[in-house]
C-alpha atoms as a printed R data frame, in Angstrom:
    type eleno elety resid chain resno        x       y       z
1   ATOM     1    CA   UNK     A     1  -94.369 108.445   8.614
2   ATOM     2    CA   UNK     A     2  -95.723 112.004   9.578
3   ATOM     3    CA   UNK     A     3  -93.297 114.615   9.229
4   ATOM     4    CA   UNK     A     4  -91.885 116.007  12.616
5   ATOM     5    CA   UNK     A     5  -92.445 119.714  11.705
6   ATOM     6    CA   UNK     A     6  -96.552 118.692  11.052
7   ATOM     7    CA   UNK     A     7  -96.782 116.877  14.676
8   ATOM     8    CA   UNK     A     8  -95.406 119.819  16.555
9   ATOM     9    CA   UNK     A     9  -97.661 122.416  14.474
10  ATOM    10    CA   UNK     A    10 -100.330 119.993  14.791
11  ATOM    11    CA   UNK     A    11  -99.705 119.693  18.880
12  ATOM    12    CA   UNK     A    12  -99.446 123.198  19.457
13  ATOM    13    CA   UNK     A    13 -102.742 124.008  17.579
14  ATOM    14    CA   UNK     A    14 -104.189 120.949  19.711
15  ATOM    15    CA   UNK     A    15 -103.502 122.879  22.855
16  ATOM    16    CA   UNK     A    16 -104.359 126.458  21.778
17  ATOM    17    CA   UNK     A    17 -108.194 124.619  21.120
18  ATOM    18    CA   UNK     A    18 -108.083 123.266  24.368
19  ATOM    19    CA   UNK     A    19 -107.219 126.468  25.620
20  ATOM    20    CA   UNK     A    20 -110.431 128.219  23.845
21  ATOM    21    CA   UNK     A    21 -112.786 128.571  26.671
22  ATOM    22    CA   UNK     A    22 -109.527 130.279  29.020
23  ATOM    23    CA   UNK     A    23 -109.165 127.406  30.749
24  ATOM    24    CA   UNK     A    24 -106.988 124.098  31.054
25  ATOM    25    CA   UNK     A    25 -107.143 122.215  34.303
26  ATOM    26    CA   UNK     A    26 -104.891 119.217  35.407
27  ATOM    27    CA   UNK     A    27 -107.603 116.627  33.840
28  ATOM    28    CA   UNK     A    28 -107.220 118.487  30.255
29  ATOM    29    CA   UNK     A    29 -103.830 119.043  30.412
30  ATOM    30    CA   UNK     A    30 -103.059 115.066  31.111
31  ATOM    31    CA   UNK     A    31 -105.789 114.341  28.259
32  ATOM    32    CA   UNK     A    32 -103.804 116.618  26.130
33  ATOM    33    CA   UNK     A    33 -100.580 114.804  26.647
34  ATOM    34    CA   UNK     A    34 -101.956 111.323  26.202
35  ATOM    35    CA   UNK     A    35 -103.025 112.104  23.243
36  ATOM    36    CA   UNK     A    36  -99.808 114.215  22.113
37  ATOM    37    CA   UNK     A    37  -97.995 111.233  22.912
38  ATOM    38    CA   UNK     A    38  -99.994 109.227  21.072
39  ATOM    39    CA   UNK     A    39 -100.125 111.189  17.157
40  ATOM    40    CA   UNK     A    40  -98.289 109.783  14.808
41  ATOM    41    CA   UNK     A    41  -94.463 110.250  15.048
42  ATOM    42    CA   UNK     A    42  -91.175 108.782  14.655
43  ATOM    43    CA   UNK     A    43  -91.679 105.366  14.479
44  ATOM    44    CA   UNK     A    44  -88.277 103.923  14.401
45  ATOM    45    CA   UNK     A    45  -87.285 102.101  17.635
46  ATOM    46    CA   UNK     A    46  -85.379 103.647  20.334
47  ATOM    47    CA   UNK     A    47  -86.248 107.214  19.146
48  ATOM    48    CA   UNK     A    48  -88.162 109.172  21.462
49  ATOM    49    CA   UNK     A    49  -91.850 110.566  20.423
50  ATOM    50    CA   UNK     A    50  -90.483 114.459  20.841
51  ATOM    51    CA   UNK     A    51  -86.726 115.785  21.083
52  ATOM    52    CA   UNK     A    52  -86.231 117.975  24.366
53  ATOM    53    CA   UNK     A    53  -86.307 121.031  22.480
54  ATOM    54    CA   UNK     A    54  -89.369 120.153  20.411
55  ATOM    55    CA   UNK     A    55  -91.227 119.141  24.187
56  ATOM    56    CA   UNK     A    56  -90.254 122.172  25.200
57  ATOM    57    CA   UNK     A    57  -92.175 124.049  22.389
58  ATOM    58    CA   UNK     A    58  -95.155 122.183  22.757
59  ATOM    59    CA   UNK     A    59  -94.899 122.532  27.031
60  ATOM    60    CA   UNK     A    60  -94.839 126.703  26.294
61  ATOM    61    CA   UNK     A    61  -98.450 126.646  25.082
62  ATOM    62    CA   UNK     A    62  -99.773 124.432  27.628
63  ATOM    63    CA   UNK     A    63  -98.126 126.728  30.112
64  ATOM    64    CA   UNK     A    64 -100.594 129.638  29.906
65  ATOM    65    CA   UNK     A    65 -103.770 130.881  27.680
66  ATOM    66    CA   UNK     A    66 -103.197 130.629  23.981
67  ATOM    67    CA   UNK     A    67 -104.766 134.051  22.625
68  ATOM    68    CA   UNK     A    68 -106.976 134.799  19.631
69  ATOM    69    CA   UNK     A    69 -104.283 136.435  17.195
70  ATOM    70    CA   UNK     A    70 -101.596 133.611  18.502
71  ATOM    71    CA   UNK     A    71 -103.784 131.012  17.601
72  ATOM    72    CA   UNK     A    72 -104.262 132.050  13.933
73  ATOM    73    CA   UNK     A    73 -100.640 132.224  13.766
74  ATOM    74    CA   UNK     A    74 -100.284 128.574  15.039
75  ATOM    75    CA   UNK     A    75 -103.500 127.493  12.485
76  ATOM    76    CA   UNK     A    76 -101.285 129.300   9.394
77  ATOM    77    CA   UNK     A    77  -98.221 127.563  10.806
78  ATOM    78    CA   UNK     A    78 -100.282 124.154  10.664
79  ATOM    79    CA   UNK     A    79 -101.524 125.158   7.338
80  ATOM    80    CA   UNK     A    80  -98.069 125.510   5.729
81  ATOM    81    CA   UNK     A    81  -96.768 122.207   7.321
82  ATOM    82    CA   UNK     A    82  -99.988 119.920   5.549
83  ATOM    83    CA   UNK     A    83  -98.268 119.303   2.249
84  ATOM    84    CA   UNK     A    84 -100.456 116.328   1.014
85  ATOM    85    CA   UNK     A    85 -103.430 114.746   1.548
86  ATOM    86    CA   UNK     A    86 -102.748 111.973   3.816
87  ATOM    87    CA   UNK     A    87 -101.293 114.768   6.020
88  ATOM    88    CA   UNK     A    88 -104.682 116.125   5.816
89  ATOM    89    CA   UNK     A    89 -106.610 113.499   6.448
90  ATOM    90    CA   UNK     A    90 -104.504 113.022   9.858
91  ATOM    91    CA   UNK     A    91 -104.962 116.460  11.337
92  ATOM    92    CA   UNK     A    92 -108.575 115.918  10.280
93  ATOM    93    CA   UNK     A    93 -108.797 112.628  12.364
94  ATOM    94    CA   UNK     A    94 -106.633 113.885  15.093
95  ATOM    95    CA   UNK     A    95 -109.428 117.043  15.944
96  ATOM    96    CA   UNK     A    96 -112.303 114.298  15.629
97  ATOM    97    CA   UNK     A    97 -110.349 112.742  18.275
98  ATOM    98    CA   UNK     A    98 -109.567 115.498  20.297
99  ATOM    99    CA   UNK     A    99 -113.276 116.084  20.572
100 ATOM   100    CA   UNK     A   100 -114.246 112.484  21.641
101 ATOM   101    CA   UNK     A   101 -111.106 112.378  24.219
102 ATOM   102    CA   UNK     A   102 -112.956 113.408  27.309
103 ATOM   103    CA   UNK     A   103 -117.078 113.525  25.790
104 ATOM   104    CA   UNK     A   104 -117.261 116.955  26.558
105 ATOM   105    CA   UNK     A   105 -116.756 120.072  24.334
106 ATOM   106    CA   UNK     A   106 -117.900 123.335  25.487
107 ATOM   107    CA   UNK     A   107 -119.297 126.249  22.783
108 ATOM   108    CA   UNK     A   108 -115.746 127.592  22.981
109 ATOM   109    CA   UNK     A   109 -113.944 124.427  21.986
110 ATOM   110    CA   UNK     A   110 -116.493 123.501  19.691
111 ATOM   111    CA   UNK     A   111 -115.849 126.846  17.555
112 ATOM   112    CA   UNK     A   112 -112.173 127.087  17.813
113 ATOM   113    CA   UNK     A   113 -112.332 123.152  16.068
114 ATOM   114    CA   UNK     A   114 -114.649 124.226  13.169
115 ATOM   115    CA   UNK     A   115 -112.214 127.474  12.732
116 ATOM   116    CA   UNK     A   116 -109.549 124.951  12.636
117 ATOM   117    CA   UNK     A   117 -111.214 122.404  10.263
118 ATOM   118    CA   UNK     A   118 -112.586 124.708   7.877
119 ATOM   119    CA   UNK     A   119 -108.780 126.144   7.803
120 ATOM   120    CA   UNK     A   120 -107.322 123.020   7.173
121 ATOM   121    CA   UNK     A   121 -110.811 122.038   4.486
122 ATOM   122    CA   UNK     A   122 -109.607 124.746   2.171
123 ATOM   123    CA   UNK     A   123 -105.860 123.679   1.655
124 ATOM   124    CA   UNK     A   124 -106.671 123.528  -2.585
125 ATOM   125    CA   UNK     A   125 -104.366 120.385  -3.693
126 ATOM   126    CA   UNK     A   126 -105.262 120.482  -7.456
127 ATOM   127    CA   UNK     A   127 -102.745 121.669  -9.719
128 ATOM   128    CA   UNK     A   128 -103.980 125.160 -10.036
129 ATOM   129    CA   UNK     A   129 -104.009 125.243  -5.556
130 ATOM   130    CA   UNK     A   130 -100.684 123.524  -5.497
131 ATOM   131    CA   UNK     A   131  -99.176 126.243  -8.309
132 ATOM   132    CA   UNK     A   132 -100.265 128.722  -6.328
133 ATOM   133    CA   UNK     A   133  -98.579 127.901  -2.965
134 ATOM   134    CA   UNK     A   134  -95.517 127.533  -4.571
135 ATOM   135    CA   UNK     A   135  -95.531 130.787  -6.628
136 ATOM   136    CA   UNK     A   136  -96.675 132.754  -3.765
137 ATOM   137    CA   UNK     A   137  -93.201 131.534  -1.537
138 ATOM   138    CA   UNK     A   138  -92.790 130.531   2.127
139 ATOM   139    CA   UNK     A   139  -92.304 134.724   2.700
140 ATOM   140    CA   UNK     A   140  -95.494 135.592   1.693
141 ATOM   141    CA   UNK     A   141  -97.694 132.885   3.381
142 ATOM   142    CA   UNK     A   142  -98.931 135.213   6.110
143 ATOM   143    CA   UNK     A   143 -100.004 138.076   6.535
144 ATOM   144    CA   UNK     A   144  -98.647 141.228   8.477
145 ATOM   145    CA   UNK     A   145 -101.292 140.495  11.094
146 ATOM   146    CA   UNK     A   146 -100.293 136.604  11.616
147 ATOM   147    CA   UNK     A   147  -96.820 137.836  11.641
148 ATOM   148    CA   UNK     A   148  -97.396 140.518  14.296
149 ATOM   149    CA   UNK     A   149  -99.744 137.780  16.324
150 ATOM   150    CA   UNK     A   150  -97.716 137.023  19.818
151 ATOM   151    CA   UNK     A   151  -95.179 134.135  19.634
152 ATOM   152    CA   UNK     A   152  -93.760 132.690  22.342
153 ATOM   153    CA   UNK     A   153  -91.225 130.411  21.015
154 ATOM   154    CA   UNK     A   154  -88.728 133.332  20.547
155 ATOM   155    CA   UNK     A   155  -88.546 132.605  24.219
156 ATOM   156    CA   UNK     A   156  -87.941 129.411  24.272
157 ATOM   157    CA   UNK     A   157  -84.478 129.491  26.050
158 ATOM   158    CA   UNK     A   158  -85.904 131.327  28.798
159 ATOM   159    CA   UNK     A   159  -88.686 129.183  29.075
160 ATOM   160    CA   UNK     A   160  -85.920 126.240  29.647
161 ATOM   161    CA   UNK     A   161  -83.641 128.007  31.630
162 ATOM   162    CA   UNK     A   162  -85.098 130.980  33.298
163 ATOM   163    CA   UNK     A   163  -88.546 130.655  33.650
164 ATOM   164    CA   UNK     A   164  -89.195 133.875  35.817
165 ATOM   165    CA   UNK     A   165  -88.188 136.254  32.822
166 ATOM   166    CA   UNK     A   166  -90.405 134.317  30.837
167 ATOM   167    CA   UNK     A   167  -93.412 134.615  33.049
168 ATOM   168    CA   UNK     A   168  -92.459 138.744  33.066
169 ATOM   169    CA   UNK     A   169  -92.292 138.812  29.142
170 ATOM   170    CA   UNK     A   170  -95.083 136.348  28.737
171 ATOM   171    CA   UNK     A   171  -97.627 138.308  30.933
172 ATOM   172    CA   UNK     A   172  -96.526 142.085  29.776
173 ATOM   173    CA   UNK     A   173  -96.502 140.431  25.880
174 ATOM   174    CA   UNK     A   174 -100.208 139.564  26.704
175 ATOM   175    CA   UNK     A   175 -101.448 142.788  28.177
176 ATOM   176    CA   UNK     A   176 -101.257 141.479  32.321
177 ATOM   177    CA   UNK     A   177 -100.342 142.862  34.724
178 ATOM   178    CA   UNK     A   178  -98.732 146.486  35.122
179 ATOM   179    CA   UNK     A   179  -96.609 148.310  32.658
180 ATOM   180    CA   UNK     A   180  -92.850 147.770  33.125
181 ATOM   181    CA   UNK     A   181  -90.991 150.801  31.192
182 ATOM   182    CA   UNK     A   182  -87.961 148.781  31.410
183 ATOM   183    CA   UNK     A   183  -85.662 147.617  28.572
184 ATOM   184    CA   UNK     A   184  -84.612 144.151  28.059
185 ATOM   185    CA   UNK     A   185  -81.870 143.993  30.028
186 ATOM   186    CA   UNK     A   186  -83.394 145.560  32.749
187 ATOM   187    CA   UNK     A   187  -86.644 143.242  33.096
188 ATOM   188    CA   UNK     A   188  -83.373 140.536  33.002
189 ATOM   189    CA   UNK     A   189  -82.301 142.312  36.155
190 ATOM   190    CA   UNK     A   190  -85.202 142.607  37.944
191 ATOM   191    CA   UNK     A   191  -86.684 139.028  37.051
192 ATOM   192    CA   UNK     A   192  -82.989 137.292  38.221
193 ATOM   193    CA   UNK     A   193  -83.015 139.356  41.575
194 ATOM   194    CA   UNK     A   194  -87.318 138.561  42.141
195 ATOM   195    CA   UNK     A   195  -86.434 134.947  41.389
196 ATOM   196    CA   UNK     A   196  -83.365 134.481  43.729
197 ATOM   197    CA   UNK     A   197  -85.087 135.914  46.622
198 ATOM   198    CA   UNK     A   198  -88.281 134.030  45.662
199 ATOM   199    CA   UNK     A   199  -86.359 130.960  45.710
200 ATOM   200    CA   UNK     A   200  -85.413 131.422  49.517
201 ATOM   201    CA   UNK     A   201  -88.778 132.232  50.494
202 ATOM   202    CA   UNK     A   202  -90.327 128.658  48.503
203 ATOM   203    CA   UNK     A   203  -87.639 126.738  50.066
204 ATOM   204    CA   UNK     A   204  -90.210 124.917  52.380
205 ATOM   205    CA   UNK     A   205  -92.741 124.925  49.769
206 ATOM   206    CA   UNK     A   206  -94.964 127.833  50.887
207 ATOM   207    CA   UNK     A   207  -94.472 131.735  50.424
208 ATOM   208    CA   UNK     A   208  -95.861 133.323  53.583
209 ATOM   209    CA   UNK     A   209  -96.895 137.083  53.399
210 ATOM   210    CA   UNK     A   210  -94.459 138.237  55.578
211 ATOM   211    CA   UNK     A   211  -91.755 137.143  52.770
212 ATOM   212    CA   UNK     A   212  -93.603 138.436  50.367
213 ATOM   213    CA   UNK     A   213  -93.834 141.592  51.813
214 ATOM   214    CA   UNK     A   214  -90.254 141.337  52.516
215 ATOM   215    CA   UNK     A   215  -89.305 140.605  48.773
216 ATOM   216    CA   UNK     A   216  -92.099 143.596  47.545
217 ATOM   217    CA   UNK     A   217  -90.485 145.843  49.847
218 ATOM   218    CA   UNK     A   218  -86.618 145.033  48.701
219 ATOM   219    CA   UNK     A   219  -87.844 145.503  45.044
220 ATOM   220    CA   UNK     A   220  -89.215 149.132  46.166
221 ATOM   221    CA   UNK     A   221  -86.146 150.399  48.102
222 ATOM   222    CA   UNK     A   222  -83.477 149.247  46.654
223 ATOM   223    CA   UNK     A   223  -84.549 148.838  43.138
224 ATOM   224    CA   UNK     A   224  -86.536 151.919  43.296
225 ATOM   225    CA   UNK     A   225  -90.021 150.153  42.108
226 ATOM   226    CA   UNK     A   226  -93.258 151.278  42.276
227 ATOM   227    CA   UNK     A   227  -95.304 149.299  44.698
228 ATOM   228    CA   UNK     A   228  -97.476 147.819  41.821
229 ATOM   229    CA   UNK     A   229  -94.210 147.047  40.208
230 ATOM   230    CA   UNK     A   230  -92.695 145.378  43.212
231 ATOM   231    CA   UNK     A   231  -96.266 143.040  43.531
232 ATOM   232    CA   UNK     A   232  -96.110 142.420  39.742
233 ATOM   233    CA   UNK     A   233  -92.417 140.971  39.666
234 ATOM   234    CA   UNK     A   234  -92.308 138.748  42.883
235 ATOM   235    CA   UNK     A   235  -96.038 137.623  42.260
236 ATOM   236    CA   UNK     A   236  -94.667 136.614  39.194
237 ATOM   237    CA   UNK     A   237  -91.217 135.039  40.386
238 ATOM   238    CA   UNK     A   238  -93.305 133.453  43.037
239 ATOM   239    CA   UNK     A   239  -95.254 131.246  40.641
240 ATOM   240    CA   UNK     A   240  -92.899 130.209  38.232
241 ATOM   241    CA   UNK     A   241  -89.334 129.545  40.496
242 ATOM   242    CA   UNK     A   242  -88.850 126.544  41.199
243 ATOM   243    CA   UNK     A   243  -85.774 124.421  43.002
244 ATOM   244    CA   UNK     A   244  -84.920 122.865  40.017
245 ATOM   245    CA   UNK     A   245  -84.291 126.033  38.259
246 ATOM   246    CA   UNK     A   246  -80.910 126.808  36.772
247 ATOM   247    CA   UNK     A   247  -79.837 129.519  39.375
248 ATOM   248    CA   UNK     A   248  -76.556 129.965  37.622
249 ATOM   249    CA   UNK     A   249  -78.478 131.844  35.396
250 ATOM   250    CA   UNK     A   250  -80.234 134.294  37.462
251 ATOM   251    CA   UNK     A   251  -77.049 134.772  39.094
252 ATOM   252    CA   UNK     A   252  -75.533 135.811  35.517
253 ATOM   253    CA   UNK     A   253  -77.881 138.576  35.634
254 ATOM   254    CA   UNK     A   254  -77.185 139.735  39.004
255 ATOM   255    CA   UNK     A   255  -73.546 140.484  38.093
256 ATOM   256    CA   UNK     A   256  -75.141 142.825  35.673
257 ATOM   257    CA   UNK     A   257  -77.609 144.324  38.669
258 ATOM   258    CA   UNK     A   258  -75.181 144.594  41.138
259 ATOM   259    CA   UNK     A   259  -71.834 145.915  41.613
260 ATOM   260    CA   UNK     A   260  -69.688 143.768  43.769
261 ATOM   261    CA   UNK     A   261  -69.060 146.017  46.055
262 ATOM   262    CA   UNK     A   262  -73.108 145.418  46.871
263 ATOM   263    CA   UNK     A   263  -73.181 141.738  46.625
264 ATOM   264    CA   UNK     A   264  -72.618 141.445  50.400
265 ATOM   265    CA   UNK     A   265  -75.929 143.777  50.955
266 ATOM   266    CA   UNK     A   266  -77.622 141.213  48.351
267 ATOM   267    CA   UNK     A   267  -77.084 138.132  50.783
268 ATOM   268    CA   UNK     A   268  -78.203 140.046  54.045
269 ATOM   269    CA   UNK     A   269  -81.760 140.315  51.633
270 ATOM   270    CA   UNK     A   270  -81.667 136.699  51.083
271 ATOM   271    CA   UNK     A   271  -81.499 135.973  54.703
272 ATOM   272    CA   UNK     A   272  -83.936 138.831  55.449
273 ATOM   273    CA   UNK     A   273  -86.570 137.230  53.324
274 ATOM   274    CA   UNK     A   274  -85.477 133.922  54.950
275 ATOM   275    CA   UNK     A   275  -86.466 135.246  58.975
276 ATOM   276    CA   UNK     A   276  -89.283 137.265  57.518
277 ATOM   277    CA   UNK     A   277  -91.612 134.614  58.940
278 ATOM   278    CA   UNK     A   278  -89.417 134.522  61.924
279 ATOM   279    CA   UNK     A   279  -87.037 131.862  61.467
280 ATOM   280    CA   UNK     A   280  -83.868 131.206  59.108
281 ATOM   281    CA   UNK     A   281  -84.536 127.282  58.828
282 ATOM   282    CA   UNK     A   282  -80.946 125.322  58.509
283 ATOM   283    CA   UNK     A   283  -82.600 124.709  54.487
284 ATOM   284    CA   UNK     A   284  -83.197 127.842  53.772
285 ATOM   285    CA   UNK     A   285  -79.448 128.808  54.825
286 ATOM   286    CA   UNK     A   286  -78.117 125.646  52.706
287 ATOM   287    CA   UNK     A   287  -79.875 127.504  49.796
288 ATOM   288    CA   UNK     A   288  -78.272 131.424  50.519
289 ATOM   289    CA   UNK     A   289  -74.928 129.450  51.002
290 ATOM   290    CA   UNK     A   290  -75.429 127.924  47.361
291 ATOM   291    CA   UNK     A   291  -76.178 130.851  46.434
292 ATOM   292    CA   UNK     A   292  -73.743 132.564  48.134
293 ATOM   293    CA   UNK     A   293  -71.097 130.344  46.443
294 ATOM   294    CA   UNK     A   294  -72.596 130.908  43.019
295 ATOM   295    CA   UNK     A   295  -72.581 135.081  43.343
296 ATOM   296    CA   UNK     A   296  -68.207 134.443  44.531
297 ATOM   297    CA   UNK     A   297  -68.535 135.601  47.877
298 ATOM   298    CA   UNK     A   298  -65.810 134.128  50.255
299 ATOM   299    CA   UNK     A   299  -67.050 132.029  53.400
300 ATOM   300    CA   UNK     A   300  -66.140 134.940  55.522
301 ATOM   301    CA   UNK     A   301  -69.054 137.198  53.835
302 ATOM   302    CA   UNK     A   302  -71.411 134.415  54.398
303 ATOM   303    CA   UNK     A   303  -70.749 133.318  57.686
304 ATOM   304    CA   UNK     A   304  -70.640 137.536  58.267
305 ATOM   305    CA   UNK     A   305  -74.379 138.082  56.554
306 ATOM   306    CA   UNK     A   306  -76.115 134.736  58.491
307 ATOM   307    CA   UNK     A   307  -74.098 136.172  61.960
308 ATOM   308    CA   UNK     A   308  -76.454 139.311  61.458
309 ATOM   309    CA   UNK     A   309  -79.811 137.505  61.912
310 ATOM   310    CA   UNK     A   310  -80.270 137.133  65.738
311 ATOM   311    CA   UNK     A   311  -78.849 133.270  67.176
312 ATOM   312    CA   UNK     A   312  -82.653 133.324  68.180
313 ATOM   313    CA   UNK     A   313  -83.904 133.409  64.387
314 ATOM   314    CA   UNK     A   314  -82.021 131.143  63.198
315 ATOM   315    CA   UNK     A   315  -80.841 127.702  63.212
316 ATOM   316    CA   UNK     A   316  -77.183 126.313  63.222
């Protein structure tokens, strides 16, 4: 039976090849998992083929662009996890097949598989090779640069639970976007607050520009971003909230953003960006009262904030 560890190094070097030519469309990506699903893994009944967490690994990388240096690092990870030759053999058959799984390889894909091949060709299993993979220890497998090279994973409770600050770190990690000379906890901040009133405006499934001129501009004033800063954050909270999203979370940040005293001025935003097109629809005010609820706000400061948008703009 393959070893978990090699599958998941294997996967994630899968989809940093598919990702060589910058591009992965919704054709690829449901190639890709076919034939994730499909390597050799636990075999014993009833398990699954991935644990959640180990999904979620492999999910990061097919969520955006696998760079140059983070690709090497994945390659040295794969490198470290062949330990015979029947593993080997498999991660040699499994590119072959990665190749053949839609007939088409581009230039780009082509040369990320030979750099990938000829990485896994000179693993050295005679005694002298295996000798000197165990003398030279796990710490000094890579070098500074590998170690250096972007890796996601040490976001990968973010990317589970708060995918906005991910998408933030993810695209300032890669060099997108504007500069943010925020700490940590800040970017935290900023993210929860983008994502909360981007998750108002996407309640009917469609961000018009009037909300997201509405969330830019509430980033600018009260906040005190730049206007390329404001655009940057709720461009970015835009694409990756979602209603699923654990909004307990963002709201754990918000306590840290906002003093209470200023939590009642937070929900008149939320309904703001709710009539920015004009109308506060009954489901965008089931979401601000959820919401509401979440941030401890009595009824009465709810019922207070929707009472401020005009009976006209606004539903029940």
């Amino acid at each position: 039976m393959a070893k978990d560890q090699l599958i998941v190094a294997l996967a994630k070097v899968l989809i940093a090849a598919a990702w060589a030519d910058g591009e992965l469309d919704t054709e690829e990506v449901n190639i890709m998992k076919d034939l994730l699903f499909h390597l050799p893994h636990r075999q014993e009944e009833s398990k699954l083929a991935y644990t959640a967490v180990e999904w979620s690994e492999i999910e990061m990388y097919i969520d955006s662009p696998v760079p140059p240096a983070e690709r090497e690092r994945l390659i040295a990870d794969l490198k470290q996890a062949v330990e015979d030759p029947e593993d080997k053999a498999m991660v040699l058959e499994v590119l072959d097949d990665l190749v053949r799984a839609d007939g088409v390889i581009s230039p780009e894909d082509e040369a990320v598989v030979a750099e990938i091949r000829h990485a896994i060709n000179e693993i050295d299993y005679s005694f002298f090779g295996q000798l000197s993979r165990l003398w030279k220890g796990s710490k000094n497998r890579r070098s500074q640069a590998l170690a250096d090279a972007p890796n996601r994973e040490k976001y990968l409770d973010d990317f589970i639970h708060n995918k906005v600050y991910y998408g933030v770190r993810m695209r300032l990690d890669m060099g997108e976007g504007v500069y943010l000379p925020f700490d940590e906890t800040k970017l935290r901040q900023l993210s929860a607050v983008g994502g909360l009133l981007a998750r108002v405006a996407q309640v009917d499934t469609k961000v018009t520009d009037n909300e997201f001129d509405k969330i830019v501009g509430s980033l600018e004033d009260i906040w005190e971003l730049t206007h390329e800063e404001a655009v940057f954050v709720a461009e970015v909270a835009i694409s990756e909230i979602s209603p699923n999203m654990d909004t307990l979370r963002l709201v754990r940040e918000i306590y840290s953003s906002v003093n209470p005293e200023q939590v009642p001025a937070f929900l008149d935003l939320l309904f703001a960006v709710g009539a920015a097109d004009g109308y506060v629809s009954n489901e965008e005010i089931d979401v601000i009262y959820e919401l509401s609820r979440s941030l401890g706000q009595p009824h009465k400061r709810f019922i207070e904030a929707k009472l401020r948008i005009p009976a006209e703009q606004r539903e029940s």
